[in-house]
PDB file of N, CA, C and O in Angstrom:
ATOM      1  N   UNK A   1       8.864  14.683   0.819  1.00  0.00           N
ATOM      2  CA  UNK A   1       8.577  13.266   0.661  1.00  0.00           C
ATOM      3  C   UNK A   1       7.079  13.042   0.865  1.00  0.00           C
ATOM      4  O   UNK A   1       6.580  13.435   1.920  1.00  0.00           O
ATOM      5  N   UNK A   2       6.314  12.436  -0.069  1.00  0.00           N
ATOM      6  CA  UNK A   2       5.232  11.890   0.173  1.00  0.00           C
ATOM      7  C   UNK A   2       5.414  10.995   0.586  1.00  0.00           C
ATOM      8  O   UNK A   2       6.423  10.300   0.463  1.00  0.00           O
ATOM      9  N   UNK A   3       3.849  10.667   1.571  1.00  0.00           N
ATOM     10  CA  UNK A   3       3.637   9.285   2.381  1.00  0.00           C
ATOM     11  C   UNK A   3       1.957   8.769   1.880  1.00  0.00           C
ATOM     12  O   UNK A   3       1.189   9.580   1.364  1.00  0.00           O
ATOM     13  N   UNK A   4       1.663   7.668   2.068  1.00  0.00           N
ATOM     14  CA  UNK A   4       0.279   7.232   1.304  1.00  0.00           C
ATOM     15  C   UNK A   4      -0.111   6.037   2.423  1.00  0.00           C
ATOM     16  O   UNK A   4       0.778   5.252   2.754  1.00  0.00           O
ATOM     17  N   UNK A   5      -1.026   5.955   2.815  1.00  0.00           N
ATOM     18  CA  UNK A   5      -1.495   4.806   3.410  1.00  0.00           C
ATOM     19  C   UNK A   5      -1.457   3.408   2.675  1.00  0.00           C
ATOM     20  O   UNK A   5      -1.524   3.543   1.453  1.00  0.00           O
ATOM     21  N   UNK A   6      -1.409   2.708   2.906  1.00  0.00           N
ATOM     22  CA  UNK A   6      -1.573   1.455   2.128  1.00  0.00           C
ATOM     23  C   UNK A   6      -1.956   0.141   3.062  1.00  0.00           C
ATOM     24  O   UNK A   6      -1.563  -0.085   4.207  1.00  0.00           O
ATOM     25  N   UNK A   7      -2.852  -0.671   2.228  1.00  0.00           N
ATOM     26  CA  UNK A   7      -3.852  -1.864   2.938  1.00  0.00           C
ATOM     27  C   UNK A   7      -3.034  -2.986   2.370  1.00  0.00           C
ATOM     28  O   UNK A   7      -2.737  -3.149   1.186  1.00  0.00           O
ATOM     29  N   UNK A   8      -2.654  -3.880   3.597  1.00  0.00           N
ATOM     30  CA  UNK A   8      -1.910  -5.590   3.095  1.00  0.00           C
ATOM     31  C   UNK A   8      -3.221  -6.398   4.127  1.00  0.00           C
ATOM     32  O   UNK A   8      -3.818  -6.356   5.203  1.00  0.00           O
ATOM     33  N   UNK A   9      -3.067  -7.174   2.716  1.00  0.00           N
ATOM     34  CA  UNK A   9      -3.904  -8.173   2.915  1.00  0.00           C
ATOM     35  C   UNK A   9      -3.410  -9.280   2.727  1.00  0.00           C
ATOM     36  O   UNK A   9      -2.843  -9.499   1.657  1.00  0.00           O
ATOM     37  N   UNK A  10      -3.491 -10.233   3.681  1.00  0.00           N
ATOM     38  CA  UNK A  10      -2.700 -11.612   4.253  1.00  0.00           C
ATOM     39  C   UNK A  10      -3.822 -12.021   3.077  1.00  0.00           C
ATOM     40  O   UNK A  10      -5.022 -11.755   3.009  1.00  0.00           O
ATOM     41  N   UNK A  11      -2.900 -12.812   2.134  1.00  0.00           N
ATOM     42  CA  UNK A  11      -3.187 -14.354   1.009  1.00  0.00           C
ATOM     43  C   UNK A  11      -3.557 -15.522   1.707  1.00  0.00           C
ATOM     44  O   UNK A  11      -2.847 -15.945   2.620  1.00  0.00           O
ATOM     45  N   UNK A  12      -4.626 -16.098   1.358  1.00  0.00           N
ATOM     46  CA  UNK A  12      -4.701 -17.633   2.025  1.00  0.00           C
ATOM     47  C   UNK A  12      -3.322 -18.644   1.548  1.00  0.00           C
ATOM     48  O   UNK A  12      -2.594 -19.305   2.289  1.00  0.00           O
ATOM     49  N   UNK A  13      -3.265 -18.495   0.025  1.00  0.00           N
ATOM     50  CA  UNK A  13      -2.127 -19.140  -0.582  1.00  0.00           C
ATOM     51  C   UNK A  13      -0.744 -18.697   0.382  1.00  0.00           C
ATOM     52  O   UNK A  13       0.113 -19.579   0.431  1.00  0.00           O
ATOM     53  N   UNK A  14      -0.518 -17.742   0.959  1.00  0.00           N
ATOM     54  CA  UNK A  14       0.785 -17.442   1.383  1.00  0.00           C
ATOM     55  C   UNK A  14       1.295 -16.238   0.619  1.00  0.00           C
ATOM     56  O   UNK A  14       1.460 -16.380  -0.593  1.00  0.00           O
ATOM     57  N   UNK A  15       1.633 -14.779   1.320  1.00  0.00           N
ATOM     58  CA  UNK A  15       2.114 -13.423   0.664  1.00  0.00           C
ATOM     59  C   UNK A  15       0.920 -12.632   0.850  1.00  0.00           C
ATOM     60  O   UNK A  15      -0.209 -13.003   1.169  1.00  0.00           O
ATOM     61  N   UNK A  16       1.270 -11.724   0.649  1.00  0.00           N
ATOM     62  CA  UNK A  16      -0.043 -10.313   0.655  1.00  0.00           C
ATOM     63  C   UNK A  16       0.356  -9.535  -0.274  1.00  0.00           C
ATOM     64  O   UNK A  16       1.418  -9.249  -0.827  1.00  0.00           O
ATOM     65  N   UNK A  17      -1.147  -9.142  -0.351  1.00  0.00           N
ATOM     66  CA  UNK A  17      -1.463  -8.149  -1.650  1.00  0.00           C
ATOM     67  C   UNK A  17      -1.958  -6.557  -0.991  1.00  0.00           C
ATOM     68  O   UNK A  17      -2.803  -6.244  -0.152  1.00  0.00           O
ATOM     69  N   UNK A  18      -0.954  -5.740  -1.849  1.00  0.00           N
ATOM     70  CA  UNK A  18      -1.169  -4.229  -1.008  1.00  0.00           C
ATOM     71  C   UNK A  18      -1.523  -3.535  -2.008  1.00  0.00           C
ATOM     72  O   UNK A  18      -1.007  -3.555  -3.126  1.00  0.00           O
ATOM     73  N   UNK A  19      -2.605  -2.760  -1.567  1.00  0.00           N
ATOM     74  CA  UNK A  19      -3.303  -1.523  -2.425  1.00  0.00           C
ATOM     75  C   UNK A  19      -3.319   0.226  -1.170  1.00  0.00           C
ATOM     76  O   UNK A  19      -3.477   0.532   0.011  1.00  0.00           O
ATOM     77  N   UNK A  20      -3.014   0.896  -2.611  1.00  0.00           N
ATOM     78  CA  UNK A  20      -3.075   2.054  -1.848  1.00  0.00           C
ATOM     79  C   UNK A  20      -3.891   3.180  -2.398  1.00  0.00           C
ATOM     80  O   UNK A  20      -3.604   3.946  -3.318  1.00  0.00           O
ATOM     81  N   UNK A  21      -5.311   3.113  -1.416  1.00  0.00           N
ATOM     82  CA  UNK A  21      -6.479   3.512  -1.508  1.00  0.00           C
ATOM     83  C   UNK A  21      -6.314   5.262  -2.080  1.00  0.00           C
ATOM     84  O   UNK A  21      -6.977   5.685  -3.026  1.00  0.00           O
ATOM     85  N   UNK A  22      -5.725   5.766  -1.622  1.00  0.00           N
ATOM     86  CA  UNK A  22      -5.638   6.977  -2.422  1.00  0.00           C
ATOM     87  C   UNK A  22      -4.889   6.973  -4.333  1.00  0.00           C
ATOM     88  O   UNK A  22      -4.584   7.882  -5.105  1.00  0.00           O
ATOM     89  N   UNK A  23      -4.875   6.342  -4.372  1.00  0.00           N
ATOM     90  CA  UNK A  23      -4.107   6.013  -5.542  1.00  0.00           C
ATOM     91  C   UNK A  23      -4.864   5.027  -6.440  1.00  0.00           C
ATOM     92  O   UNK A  23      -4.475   3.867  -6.311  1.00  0.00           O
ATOM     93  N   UNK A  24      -5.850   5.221  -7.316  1.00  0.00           N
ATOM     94  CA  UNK A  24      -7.013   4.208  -7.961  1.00  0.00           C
ATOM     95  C   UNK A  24      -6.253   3.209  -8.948  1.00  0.00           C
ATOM     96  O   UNK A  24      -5.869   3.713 -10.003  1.00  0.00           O
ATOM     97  N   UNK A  25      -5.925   1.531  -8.686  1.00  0.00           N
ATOM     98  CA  UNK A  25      -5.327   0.773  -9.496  1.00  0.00           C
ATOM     99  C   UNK A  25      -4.015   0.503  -9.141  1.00  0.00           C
ATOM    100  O   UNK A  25      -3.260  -0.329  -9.643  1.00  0.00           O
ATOM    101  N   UNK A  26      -3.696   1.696  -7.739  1.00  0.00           N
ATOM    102  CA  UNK A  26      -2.188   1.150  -7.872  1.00  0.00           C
ATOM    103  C   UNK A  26      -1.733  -0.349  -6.506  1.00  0.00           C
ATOM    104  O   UNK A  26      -1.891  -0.114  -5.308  1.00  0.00           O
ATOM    105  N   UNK A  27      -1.289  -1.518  -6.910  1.00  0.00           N
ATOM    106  CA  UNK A  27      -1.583  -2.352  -6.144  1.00  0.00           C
ATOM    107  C   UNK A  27      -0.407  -3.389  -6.534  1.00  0.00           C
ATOM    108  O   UNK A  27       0.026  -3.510  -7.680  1.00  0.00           O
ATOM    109  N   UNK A  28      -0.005  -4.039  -5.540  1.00  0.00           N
ATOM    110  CA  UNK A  28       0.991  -4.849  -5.743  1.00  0.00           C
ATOM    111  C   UNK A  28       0.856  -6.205  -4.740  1.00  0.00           C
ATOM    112  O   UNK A  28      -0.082  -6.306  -3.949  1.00  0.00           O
ATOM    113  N   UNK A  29       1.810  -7.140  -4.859  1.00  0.00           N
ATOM    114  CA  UNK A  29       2.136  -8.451  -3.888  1.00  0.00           C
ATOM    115  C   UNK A  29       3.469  -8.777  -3.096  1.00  0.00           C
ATOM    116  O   UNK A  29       4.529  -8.259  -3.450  1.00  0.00           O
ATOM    117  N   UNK A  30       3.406  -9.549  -2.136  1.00  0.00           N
ATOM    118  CA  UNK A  30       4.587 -10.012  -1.942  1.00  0.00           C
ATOM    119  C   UNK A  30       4.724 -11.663  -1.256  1.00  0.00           C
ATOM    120  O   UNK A  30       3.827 -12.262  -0.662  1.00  0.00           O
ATOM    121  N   UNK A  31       5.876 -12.074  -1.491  1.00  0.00           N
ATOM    122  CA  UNK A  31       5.649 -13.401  -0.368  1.00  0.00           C
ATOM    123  C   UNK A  31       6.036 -13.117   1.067  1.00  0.00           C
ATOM    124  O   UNK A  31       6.181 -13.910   1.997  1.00  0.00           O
ATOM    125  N   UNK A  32       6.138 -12.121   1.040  1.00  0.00           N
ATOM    126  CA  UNK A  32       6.886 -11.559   2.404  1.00  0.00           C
ATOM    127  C   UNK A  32       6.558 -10.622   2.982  1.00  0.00           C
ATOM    128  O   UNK A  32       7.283  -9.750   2.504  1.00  0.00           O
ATOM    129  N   UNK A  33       5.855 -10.100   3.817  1.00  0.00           N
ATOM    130  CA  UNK A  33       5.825  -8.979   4.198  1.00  0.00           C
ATOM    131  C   UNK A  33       6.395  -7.545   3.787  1.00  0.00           C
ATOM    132  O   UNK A  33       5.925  -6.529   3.274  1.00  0.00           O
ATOM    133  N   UNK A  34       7.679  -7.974   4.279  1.00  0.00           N
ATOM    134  CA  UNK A  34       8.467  -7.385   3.661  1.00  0.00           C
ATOM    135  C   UNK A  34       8.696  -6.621   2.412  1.00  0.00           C
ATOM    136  O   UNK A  34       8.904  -5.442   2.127  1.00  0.00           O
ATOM    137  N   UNK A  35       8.588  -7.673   1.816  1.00  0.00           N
ATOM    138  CA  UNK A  35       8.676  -7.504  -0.076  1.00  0.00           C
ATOM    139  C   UNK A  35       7.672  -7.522  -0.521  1.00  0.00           C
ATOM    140  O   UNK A  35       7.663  -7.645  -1.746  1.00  0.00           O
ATOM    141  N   UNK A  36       6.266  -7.410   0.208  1.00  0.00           N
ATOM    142  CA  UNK A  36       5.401  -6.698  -0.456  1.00  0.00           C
ATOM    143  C   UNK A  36       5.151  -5.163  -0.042  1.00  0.00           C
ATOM    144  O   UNK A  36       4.307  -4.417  -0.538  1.00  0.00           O
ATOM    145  N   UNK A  37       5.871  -4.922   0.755  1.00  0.00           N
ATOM    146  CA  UNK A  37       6.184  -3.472   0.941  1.00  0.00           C
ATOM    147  C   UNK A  37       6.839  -2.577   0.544  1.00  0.00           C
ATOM    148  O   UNK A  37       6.596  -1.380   0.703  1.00  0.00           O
ATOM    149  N   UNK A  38       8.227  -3.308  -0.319  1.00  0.00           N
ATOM    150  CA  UNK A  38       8.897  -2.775  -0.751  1.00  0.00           C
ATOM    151  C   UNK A  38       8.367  -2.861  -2.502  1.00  0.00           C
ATOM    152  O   UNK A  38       8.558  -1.869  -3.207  1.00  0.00           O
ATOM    153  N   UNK A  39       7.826  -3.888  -2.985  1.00  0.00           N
ATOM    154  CA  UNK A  39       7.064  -3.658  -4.092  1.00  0.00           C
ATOM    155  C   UNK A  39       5.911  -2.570  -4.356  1.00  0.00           C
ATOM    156  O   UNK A  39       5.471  -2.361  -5.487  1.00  0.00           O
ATOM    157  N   UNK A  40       5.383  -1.775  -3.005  1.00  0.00           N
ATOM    158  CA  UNK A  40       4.315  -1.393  -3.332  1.00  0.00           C
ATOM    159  C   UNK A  40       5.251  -0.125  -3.145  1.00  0.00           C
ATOM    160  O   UNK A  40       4.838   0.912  -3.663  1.00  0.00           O
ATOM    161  N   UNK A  41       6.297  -0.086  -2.561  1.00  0.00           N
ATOM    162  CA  UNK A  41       7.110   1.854  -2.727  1.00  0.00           C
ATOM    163  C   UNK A  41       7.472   1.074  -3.996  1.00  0.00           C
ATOM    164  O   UNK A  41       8.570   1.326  -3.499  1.00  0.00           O
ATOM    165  N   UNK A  42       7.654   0.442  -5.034  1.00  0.00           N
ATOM    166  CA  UNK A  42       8.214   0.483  -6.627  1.00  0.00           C
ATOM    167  C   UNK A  42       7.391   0.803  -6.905  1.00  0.00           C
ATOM    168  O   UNK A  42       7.581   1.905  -7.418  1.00  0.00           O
ATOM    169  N   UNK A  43       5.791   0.388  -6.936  1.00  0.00           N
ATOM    170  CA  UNK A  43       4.550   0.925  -7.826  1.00  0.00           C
ATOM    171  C   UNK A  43       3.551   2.155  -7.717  1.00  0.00           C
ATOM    172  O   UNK A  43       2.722   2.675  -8.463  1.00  0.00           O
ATOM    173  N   UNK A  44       4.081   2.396  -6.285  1.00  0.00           N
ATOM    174  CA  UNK A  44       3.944   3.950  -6.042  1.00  0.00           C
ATOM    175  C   UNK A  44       4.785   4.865  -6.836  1.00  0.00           C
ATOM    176  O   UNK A  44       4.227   5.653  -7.599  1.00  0.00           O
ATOM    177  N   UNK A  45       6.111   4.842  -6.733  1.00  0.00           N
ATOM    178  CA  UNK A  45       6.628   5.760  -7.548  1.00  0.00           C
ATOM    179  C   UNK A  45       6.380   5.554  -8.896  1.00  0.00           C
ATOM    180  O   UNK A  45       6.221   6.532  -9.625  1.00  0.00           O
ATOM    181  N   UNK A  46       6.310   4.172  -9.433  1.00  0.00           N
ATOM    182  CA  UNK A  46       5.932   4.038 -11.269  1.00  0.00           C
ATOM    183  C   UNK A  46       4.217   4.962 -11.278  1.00  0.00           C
ATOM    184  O   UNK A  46       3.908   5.347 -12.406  1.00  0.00           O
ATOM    185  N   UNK A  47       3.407   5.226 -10.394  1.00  0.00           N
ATOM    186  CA  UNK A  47       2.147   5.515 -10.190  1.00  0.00           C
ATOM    187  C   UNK A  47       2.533   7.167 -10.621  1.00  0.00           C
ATOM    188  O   UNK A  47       2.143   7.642 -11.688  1.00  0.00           O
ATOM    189  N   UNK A  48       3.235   7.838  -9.771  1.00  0.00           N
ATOM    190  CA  UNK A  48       3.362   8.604  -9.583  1.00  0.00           C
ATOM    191  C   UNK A  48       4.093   9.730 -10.902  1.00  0.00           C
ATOM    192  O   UNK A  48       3.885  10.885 -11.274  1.00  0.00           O
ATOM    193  N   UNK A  49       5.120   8.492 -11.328  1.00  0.00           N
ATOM    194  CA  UNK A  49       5.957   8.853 -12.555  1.00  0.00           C
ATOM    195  C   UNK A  49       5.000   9.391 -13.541  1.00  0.00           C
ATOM    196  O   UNK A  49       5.042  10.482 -14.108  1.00  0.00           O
ATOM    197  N   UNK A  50       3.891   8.183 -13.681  1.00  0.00           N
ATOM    198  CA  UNK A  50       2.795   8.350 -15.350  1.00  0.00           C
ATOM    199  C   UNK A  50       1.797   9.509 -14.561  1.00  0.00           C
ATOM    200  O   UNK A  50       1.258  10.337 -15.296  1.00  0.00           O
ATOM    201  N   UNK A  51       1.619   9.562 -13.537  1.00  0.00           N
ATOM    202  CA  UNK A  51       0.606  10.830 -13.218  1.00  0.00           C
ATOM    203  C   UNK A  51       1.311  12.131 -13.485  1.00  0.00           C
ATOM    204  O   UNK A  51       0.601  13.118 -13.677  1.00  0.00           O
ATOM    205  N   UNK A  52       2.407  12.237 -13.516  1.00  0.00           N
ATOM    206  CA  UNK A  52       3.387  13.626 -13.790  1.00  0.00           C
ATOM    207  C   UNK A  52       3.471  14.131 -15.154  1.00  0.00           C
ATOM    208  O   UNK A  52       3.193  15.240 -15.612  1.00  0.00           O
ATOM    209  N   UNK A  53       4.009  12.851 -15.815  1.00  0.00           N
ATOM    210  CA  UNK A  53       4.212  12.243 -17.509  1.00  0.00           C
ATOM    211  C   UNK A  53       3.003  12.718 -18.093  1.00  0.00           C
ATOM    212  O   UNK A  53       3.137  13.249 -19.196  1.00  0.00           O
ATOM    213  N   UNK A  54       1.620  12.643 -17.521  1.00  0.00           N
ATOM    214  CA  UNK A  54       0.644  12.862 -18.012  1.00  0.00           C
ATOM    215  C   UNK A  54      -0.246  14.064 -17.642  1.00  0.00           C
ATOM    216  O   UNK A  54      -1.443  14.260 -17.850  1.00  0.00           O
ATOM    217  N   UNK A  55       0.695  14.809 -17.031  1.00  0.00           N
ATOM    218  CA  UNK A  55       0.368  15.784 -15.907  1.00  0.00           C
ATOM    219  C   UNK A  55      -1.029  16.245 -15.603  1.00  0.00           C
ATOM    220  O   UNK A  55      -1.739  17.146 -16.049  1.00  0.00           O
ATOM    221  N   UNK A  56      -1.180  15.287 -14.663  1.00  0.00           N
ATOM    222  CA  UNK A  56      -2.379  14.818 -13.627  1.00  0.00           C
ATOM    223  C   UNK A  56      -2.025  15.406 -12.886  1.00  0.00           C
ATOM    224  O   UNK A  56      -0.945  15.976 -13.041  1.00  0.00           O
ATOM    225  N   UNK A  57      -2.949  15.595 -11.422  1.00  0.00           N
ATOM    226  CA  UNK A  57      -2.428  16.041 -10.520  1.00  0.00           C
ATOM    227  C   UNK A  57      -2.657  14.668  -9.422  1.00  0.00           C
ATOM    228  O   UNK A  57      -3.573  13.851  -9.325  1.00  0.00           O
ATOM    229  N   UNK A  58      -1.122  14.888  -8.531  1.00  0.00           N
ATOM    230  CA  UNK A  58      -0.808  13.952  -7.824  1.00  0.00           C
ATOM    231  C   UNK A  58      -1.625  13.798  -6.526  1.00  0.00           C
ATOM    232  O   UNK A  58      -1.435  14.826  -5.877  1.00  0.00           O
ATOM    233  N   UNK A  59      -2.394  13.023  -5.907  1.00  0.00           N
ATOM    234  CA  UNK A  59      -3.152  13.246  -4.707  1.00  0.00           C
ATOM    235  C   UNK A  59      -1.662  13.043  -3.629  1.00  0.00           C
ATOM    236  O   UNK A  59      -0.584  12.477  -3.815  1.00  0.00           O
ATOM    237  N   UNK A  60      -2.234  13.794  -2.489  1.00  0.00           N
ATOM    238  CA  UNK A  60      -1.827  13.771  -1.538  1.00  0.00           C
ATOM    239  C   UNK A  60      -2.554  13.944  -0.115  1.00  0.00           C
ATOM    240  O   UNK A  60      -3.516  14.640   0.209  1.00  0.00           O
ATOM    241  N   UNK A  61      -1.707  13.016   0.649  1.00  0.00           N
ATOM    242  CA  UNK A  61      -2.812  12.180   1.857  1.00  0.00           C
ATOM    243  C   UNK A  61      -2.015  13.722   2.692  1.00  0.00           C
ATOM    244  O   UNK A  61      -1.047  14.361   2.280  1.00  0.00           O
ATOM    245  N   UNK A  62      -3.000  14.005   4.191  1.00  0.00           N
ATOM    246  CA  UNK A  62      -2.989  15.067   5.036  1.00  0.00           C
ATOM    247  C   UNK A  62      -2.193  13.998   5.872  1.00  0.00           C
ATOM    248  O   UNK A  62      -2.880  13.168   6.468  1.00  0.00           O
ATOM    249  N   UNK A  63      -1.569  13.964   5.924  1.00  0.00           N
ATOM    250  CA  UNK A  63      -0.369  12.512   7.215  1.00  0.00           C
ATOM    251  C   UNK A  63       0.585  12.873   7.811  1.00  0.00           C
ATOM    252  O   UNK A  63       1.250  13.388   6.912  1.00  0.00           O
ATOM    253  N   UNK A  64       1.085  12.963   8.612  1.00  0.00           N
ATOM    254  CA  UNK A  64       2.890  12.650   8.670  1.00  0.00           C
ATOM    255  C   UNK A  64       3.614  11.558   8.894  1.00  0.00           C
ATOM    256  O   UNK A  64       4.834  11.460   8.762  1.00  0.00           O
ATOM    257  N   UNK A  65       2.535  10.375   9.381  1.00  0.00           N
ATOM    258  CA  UNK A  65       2.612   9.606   8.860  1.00  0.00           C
ATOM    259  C   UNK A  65       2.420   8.116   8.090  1.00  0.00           C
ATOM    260  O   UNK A  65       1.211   7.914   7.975  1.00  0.00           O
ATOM    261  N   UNK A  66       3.121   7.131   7.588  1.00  0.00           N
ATOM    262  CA  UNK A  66       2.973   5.948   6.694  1.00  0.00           C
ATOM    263  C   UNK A  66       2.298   5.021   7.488  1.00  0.00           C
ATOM    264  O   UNK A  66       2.756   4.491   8.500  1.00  0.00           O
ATOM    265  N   UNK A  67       1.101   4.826   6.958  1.00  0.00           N
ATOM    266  CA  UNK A  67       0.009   4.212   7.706  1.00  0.00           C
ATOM    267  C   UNK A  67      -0.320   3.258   7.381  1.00  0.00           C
ATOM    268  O   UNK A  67      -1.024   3.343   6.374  1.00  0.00           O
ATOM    269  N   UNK A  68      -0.072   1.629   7.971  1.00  0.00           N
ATOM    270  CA  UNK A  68       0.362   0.513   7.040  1.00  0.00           C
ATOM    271  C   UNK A  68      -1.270  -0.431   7.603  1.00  0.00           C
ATOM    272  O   UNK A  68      -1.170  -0.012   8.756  1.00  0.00           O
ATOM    273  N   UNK A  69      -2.300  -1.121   7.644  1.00  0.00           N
ATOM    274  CA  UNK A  69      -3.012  -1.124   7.963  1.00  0.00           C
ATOM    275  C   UNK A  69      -3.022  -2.850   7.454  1.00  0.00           C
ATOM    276  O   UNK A  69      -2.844  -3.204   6.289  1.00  0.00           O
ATOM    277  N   UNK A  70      -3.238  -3.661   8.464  1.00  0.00           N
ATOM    278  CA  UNK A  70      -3.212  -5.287   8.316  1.00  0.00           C
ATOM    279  C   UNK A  70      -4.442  -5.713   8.713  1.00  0.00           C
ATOM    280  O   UNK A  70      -5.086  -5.359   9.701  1.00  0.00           O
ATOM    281  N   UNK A  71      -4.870  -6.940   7.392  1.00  0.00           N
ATOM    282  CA  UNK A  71      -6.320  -7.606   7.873  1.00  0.00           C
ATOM    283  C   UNK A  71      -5.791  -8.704   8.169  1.00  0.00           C
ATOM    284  O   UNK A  71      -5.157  -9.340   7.327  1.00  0.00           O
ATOM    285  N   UNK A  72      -5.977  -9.176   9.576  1.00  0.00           N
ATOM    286  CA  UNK A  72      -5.737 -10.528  10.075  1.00  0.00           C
ATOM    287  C   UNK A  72      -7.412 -11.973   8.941  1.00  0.00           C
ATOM    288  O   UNK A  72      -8.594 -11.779   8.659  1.00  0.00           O
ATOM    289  N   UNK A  73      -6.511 -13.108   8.733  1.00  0.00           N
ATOM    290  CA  UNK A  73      -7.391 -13.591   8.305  1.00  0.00           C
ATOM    291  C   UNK A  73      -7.975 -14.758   9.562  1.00  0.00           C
ATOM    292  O   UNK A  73      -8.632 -15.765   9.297  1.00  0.00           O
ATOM    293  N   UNK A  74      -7.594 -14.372  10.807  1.00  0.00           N
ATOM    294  CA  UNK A  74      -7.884 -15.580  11.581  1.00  0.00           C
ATOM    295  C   UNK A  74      -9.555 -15.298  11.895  1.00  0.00           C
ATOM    296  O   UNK A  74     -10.211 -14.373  11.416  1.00  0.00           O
ATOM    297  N   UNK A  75     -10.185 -16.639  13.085  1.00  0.00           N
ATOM    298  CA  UNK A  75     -11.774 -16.461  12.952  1.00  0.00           C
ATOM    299  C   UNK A  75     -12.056 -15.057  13.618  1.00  0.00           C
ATOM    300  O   UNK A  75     -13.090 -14.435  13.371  1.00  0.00           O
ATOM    301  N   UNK A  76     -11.009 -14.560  14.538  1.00  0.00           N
ATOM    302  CA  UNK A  76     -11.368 -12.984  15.296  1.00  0.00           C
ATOM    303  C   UNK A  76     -11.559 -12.093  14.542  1.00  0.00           C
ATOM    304  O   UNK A  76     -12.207 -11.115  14.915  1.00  0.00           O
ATOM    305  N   UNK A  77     -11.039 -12.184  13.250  1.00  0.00           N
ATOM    306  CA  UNK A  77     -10.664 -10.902  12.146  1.00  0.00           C
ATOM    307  C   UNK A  77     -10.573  -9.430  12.952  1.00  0.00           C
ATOM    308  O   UNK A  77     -11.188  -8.417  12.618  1.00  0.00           O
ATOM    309  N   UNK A  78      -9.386  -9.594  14.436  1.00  0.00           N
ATOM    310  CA  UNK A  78      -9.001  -8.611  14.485  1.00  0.00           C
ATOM    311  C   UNK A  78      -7.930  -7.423  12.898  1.00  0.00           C
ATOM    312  O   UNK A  78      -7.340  -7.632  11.838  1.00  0.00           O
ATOM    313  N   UNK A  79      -8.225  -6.514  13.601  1.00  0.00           N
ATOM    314  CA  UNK A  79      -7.285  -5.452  12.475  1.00  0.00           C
ATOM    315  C   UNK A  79      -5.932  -4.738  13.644  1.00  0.00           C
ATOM    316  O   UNK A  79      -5.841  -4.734  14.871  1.00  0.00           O
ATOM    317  N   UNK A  80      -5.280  -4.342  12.841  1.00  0.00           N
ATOM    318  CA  UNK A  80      -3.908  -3.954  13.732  1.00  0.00           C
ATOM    319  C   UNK A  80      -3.204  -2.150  12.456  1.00  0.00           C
ATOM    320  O   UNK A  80      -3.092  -2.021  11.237  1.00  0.00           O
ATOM    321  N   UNK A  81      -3.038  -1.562  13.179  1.00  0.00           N
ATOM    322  CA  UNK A  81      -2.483  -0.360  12.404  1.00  0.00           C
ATOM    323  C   UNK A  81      -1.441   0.080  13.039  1.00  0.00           C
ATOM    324  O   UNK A  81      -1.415   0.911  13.947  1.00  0.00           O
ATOM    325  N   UNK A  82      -0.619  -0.458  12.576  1.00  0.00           N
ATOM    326  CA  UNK A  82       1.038   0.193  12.329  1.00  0.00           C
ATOM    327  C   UNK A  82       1.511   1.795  11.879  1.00  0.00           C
ATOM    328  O   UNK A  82       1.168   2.161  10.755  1.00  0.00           O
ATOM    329  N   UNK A  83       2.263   2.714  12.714  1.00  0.00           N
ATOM    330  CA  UNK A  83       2.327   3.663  11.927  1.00  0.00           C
ATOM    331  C   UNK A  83       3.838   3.529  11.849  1.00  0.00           C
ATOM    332  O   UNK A  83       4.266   2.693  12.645  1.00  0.00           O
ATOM    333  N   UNK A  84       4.649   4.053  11.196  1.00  0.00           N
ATOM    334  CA  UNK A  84       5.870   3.702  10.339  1.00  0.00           C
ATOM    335  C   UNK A  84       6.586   5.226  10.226  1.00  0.00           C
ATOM    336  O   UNK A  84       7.632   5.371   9.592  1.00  0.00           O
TER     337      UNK A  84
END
């Protein structure tokens, strides 16, 4: 099983938008925490599918593990890292 770091970023509008920095373009949303987490394991594997399809080679992060990494938007702009 691969694991990939990935950055959520709290929306002013409401939902976050997650990109996963080893992976150039691959990036998704959610209104939920939640479901933008689970959108970004759908666009990881569609990422992963066309890098095979096109046989690229797949990067892979040195981890064990899923390293979920949150930008607070309050005036502290503390950061918080979750490992999973």
């Amino acid at each position: 099983m691969l694991t990939y770091t990935v950055k959520l970023e709290p929306q002013k509008e409401g939902g976050f938008t997650v990109i996963v920095p080893s992976l150039p373009g691959c990036i998704s949303e959610g209104d939920t925490l939640k479901e933008a987490l689970e959108n970004i394991k759908d666009a990881i594997e569609g990422y992963l599918l066309v890098m095979a399809k096109h046989k690229r080679k797949i990067p892979i992060e040195i981890s064990k593990f899923a390293n979920v990494e949150i930008f607070k938007t309050s005036n502290e702009k503390s950061r918080e890292l979750i490992h999973a």
